[in-house]
N, C-alpha and C positions, 0 to 999 in steps of 0.2 A: 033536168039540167036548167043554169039560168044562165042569163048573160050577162059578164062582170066586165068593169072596166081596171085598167092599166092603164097607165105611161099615157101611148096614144091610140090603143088599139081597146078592142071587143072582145068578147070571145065568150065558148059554153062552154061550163064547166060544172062541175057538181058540188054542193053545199052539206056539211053533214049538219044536222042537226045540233046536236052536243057542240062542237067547234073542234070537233078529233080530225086530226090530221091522219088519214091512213091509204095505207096502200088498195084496199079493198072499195072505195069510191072508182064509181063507176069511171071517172077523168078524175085523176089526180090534180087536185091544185091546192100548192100552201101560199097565202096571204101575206103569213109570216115573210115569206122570201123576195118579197115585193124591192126591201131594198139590198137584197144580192142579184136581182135582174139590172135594177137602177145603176148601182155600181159599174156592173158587164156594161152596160151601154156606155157610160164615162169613159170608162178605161180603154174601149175599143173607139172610141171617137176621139181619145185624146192621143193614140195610137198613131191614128189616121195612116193607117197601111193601106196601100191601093191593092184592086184585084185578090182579096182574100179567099179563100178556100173554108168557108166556117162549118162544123160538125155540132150541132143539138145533139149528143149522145141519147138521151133520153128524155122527151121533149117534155111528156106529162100531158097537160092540156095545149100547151105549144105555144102559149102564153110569152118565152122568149124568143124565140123565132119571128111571132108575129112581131113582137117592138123590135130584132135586130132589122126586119126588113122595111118599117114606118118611121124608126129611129135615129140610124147609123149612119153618115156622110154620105153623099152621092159615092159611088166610086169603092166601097172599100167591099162590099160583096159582089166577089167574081162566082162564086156556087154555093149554096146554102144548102146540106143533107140534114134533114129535121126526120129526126126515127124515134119511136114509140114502139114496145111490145107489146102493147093492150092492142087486142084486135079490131076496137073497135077504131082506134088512131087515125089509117087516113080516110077516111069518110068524113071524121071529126073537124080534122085540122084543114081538109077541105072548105069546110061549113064553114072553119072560122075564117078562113080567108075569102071566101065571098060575102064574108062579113064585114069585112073589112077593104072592101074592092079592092083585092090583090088579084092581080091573074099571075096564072102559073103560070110559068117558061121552064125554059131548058136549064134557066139558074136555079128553083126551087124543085130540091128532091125530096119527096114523100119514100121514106123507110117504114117497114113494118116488121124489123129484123131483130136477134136479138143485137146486143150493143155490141158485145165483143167479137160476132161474125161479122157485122156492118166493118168494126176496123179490120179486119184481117181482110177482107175483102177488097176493100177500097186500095184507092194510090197513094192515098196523103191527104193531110187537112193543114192548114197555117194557122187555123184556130180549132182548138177542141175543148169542150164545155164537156166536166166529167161532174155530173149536179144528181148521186143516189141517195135513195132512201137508206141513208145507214152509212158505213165506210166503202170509201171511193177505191180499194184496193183492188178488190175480181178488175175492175177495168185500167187500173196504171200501166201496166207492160206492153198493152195492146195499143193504146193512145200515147207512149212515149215511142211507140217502133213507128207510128202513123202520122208524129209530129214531124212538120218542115224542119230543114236546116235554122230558120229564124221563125218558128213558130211559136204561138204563145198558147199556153197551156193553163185553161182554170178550173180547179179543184175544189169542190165541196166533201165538208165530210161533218155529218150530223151526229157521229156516235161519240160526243163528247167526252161521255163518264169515263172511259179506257184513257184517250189522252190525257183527261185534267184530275188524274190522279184518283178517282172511284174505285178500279176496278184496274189493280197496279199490272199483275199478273198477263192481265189481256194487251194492258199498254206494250208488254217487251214480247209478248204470239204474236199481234200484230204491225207494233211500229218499230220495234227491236230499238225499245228505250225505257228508261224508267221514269217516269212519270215525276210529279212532285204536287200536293195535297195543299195547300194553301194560297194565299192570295195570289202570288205570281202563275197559277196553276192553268190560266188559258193561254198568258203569253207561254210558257213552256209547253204547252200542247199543243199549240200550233210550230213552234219549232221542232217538235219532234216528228210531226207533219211531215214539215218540210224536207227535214232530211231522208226518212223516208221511201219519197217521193224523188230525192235527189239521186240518192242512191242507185233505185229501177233507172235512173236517169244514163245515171256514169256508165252503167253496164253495157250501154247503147252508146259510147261516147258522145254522151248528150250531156250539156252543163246545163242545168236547170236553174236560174236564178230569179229569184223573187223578184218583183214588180210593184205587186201593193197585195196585204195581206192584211187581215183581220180576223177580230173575234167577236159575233155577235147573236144575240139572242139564244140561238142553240146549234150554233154553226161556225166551223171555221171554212175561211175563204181565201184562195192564194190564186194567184198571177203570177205565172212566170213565164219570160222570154226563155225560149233553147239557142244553145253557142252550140255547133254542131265541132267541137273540140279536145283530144286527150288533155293537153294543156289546161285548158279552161274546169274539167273536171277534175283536175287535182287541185285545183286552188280551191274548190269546193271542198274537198274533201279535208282541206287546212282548217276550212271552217267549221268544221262538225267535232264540236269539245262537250267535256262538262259542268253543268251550271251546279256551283257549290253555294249554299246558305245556311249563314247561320240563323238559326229560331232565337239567338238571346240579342242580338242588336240592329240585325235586318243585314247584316251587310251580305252583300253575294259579290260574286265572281266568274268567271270561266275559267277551265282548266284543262290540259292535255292527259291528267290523270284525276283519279275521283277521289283524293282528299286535299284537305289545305289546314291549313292552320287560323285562328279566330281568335274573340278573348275566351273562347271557353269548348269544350267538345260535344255543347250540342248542335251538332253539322248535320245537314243534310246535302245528300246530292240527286240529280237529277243528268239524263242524258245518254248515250249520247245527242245533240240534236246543234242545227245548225246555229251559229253565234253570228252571222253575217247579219246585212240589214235586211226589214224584212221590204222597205219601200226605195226605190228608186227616185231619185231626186227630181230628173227632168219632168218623168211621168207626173209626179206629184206638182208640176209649177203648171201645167197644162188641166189640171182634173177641178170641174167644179169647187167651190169653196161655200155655198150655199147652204147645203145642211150640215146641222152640228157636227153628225160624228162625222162626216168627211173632213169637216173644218178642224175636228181635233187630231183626226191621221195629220193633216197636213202641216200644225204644229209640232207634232209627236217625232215627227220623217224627221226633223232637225238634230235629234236629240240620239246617237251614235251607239246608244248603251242598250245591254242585255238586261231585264230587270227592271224593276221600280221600287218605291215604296209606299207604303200602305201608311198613311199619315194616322188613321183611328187605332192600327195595332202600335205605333211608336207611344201614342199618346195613353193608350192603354199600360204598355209595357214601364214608360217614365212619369207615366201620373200627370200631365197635363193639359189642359182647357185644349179642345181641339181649335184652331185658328181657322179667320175666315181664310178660305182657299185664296178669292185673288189678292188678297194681301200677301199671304205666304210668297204666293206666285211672285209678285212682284219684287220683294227682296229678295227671292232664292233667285231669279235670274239678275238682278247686280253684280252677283256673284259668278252665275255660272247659266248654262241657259237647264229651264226649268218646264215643263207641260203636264196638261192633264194626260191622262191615259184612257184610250178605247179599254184596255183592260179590267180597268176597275173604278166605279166611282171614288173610293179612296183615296186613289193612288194617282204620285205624282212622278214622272221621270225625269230625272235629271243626271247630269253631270256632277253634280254636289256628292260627298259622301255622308253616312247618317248622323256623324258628329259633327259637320257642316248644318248641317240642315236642324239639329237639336239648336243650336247657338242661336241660329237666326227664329226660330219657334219661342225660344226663351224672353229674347229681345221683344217680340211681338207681345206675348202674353202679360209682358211687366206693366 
């Protein structure tokens, strides 16, 4: 094992060779995920809830836990349970907190459990970090029964290829949705994510609502506050439609049933999955603005719509010169408001519709 650094802390961890991320290293640890911990520390600092209850569901190397307790605001951890199944855990996560001159108290709990005993076990948590190798499902029902009345709840889920449309079949066994195959294909998997997730939520009269949500590298990632409400879970469930596109002019929609009409009948549809936003506003005026892709969520959060468009398939479809982006940008928001997307480097979302957006592309190109 070597010692790596993060954020603000140390810690041992195992290096494979190759650059294989797997489960079979002696300490799990992915690099990749370096800014889905960075985010966690944002969101719960920009948060600033006192006296939390936080849950490491499965720590890995422990790598989070260490930065939530070097990190975090004075004040906002009241108990931190950090559990791993690897036996070899707390001895580890020991090491690494004398590595980091932590002493342990009665606030830092070493688990050696599995995850979903840890919750049934426990009283409660006001944050629970559900971060598996693969789909975060075995553990949803157990971490929605364990979440506070106003607890917040964050979700990784790395089996991509089911959501963004690979592997259709798996998408509606597991997230009881249909998928959609082309460029809008991770914002639509993270929304079918979401609902989901919302759904285990409702059954528990829990509203589950998004916070800040993304799609990155090989992972979706969701925040959401619980409204401990019947009320509050029906208007959730207002939001769970289907997303209709057409493949001849880009245009989409949402709908309360799975067809619409277009200039022509090659439709596709996708969903059910949730149509709400996927960021919170206030959250979003409080959260770093420093790196790019937070700096483009925070552009993006402005922008009310389901969807985007892929500016290189329009320009492909209508034959012309693809336009410098912040030009485009520029005149598509005189018009209406206009941003890049975490979704796609192509792709711009907007308020504008695509024969909106053809006029002003044309003017540009002459």
């Amino acid at each position: 094992m070597d010692i790596i650094g993060e954020g603000k802390v140390k810690f041992y961890a195992s290096r494979d060779e190759a650059g294989k991320i797997s489960r079979e290293l002696q300490v799990f640890y992915n690099p990749v995920m370096k800014t889905n911990r960075d985010i966690t520390i944002a969101v719960l600092n920009a948060l600033n809830q006192k006296d939390m209850q936080l849950c490491d569901l499965m720590a890995g190397s422990g790598v989070r836990s260490l930065r939530f307790i070097k990190e975090l605001k004075p004040g906002i951890i009241s108990r931190l349970v950090v559990n791993d199944y690897s036996k070899d855990f707390p001895e580890l996560f020991k090491k690494n907190m004398m590595l980091n001159k932590i002493n342990q108290d009665n606030n830092i709990v070493i688990q050696n459990i599995d995850a979903n005993k840890l919750l049934l076990e426990s009283t409660g948590f006001d944050f629970i970090d559900i971060d598996p190798f693969g789909s975060p499902n075995d553990f949803l029902d157990n971490s929605i029964i364990r979440l506070s009345r106003k607890g917040i709840l964050a979700v990784t889920a790395t089996d991509t290829a089911p959501l963004a449309g690979t592997y259709p079949d798996a998408c509606k066994r597991n997230y009881w949705a249909k998928p959609l195959r082309n460029h809008l294909m991770h914002e639509i998997g993270l929304r079918i994510l979401i609902r989901k997730i919302q759904l285990i939520g409702t059954q528990h009269d829990k509203a589950l609502i998004p916070i800040y949500a993304y799609y990155k590298d090989h992972y979706f990632r969701i925040f959401f506050k619980c409204i401990k409400s019947k009320k509050e879970c029906d208007k959730i469930l207002e939001n769970h439609k289907y997303f209709l596109y057409c493949n001849n002019c880009q245009s989409f929609w949402t709908a309360d049933i799975n067809h619409g009409f277009c200039c022509n009948k090659d439709m596709e549809y996708s969903g059910l999955l949730w149509t709400g936003s996927l960021w919170d506003a206030e959250l979003i005026k409080k959260m770093p603005s420093e790196d790019k892709f937070m700096r483009t969520i925070s552009e993006e959060s402005k922008i009310n719509t389901v969807g985007f468009y892929d500016i290189h398939a329009l320009a492909k479809k209508h034959k012309f010169i693809i336009p410098n982006y912040d030009k485009l940008l520029k005149e598509m928001n005189k018009k209406g408001k206009a941003s890049r997307t975490i979704f796609s480097d192509n792709g711009i979302r907007t308020e504008l519709n695509h024969f909106e957006i053809l006029e002003i592309i044309k003017k540009l190109i002459q």
